[in-house]
C-alpha positions, 0 to 999 in steps of 0.5 A, a space after each residue: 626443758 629450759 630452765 626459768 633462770 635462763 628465761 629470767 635472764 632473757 628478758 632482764 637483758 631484753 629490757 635493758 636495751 629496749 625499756 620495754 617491759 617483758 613478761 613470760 606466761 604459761 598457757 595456764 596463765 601463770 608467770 614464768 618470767 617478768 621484768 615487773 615485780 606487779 604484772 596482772 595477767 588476766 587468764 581469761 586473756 592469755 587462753 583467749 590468745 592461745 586459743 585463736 589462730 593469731 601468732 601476735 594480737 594486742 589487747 588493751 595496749 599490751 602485745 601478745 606473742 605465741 612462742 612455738 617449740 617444734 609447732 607446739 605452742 609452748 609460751 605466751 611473751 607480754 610486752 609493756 610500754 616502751 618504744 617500738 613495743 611489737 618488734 621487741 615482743 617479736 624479737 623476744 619470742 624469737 629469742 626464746 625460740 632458738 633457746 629451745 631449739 638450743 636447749 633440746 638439741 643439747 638435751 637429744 645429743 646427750 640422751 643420744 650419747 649416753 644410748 649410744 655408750 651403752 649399746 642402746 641402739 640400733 646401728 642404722 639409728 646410730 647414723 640418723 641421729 648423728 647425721 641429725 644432731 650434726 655429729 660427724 660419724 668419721 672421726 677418731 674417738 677415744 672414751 674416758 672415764 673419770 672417778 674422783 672422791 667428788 664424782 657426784 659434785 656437780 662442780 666437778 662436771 663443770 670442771 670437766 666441761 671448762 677443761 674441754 670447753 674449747 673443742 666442740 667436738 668432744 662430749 661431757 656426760 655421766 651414765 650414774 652418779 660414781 662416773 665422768 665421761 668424756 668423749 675426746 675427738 682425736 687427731 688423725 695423728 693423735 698417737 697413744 701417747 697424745 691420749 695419755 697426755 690428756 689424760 695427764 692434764 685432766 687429772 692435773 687441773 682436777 686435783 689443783 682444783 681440789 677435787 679429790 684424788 682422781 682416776 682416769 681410765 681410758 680404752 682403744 681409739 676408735 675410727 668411727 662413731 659406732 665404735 664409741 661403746 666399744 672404747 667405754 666398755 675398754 675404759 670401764 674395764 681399765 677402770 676396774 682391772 686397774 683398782 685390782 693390780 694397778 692400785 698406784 696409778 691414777 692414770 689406766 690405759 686398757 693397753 697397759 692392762 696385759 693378763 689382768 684383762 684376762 683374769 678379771 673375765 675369769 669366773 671365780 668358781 674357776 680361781 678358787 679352783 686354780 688356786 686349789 690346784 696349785 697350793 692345795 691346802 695352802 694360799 698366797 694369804 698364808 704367807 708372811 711378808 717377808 716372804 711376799 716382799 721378797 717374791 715381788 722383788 724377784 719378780 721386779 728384777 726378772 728373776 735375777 738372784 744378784 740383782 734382788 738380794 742387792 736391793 733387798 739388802 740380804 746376802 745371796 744366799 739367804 735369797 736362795 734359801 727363802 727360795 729353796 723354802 718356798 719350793 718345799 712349801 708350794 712344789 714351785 721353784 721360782 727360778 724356773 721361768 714356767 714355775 715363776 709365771 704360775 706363781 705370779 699368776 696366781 698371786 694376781 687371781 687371789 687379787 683379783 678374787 679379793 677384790 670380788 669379794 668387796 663388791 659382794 658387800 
């Protein structure tokens, strides 16, 4: 519903051009909006007026006029003194009309995205809606999601929405009060890196607007607008497999996610059962740091024995023996490459279970 700030506004502006005096009424008689702090309305007047079969009347020098919203009769305008007091009254209710249409037609295409996101529609209702709406079904999409220590400020959706202000295309909405999405129209030759760059500039404008440190996670760019929910989904996981094993980036791409996408959909009965198998008694936990730091390390240099113990700043062979000692404590010899995938894959199951378990709190 349109708000009675805007329809405050309306005849404020109205009345500085034409000196006429406006007011706005409900069907109840009571005042809406008024540019005369002293207007009496007399409700026997107004139901009388709203009552009759006449969209216009005029009652003891003041000009009455039925403001309709899709042929239901939803505001009366009052219009006082001044010159050429019925067309300014005919020209206000006209002006009211079109904000509703306006305003509704806002209200139905962010009600139709956020059930379009969500899976909530019917494929054929998909189409109609958009085709009714005047939202092109065709083109190239990519689904956003944003998450900033102030995602429920108001302000920063309205930072959002002045970051893509220009595009008329692309949509602002929310579906609950942690999350920002936004709904980007690309180019037919927008590639992954032009999505990657947009992502860069809403976090930069964010956090020079000092709204918190911001994530962006963003899924697969879709041909077609029944494709939209699939890139949400994409970004919602994104957004979460990268809080997981990517908790240094603020910027995620559901492509960058590799095995973290496949072990975030494992069940964690599964993990716990994995891991078992592979440290029996043992877990990646139980291990020191110097041992962790030093199996990470080896993993950043692909393995490579010279090019690890040069940047842990160790002799080679003080590598070697907290790789032989690892080897005797798990049975898994880490210059081994199918040994070494094992390994990396259950630290990323541990993280993964870990994880889980924060969100059962």
């Amino acid at each position: 519903m349109i708000s009675n700030l805007v329809l405050q506004d309306t005849v404020n502006g109205i009345k500085a051009i034409s000196k006429c005096d406006l007011s706005i009424v409900g069907l109840d008689g009571n005042v809406i909006a008024s540019t005369r702090d002293d207007i009496t309305v007399i409700r026997s007047d107004i139901v009388s007026f709203a009552e009759s079969q006449a969209d216009t009347q005029e009652i003891r020098d003041t000009c009455y006029f039925k403001v309709y919203d899709d042929y239901q009769l939803e505001f009366i305008v009052i219009a006082q003194g001044g010159d050429d007091t019925a067309m300014v009254g005919k020209m206000t209710a006209f002006q009211i009309h079109n904000l509703l249409i306006a305003y509704k037609e806002h209200f139905d295409k962010d009600n139709f995205i956020k059930n379009l996101l969500l899976d909530n529609l019917l494929l054929v209702d998909v189409y109609n809606r958009a085709k009714r709406l005047h939202i092109a079904t065709d083109v190239r999409r990519v689904v956003y999601i944003l998450e900033s220590e102030q995602s429920k400020d108001y302000s920063t959706l309205e930072a959002v929405k002045n970051i893509f202000s220009r595009s008329k295309n692309d949509f602002i909405t929310a579906v609950d009060e942690k999350n920002i999405i936004i709904i980007k129209e690309l180019g037919p030759d927008d590639d992954a890196a032009e999505m990657a760059r947009i992502a860069e500039s809403v976090t930069s404008a964010l956090e020079e607007g000092e709204h918190g440190a911001v994530h962006v996670a963003y899924g697969s760019a879709v041909p077609e607008i029944k494709e939209v929910s699939r890139s949400y989904k994409e970004a919602r996981m994104a957004l979460d497999v990268g809080k997981i094993f990517f908790e240094n980036q603020n910027i995620i791409a559901y492509s960058q996610l590799g095995i973290g996408r496949l072990i975030y959909q494992l069940p964690i009965p599964l993990c716990k059962m994995f891991i078992r198998e592979i440290f029996t008694e043992k877990s990646p936990d139980d291990f020191d740091e110097e041992t962790l730091a030093t199996i990470n390390k080896f993993f950043e240099n692909s393995l490579n024995v010279s090019e690890t113990s040069r940047q842990l700043y160790i002799h080679r062979n003080t590598l070697v023996y907290r790789l032989d000692k690892l080897q005797k404590s798990t049975g898994l010899d880490l210059r081994v490459f199918d040994d070494a995938i094992t390994f990396k894959i259950a630290l990323m199951v541990v993280k993964y279970m870990k994880y889980m378990e924060t969100l059962e709190y």
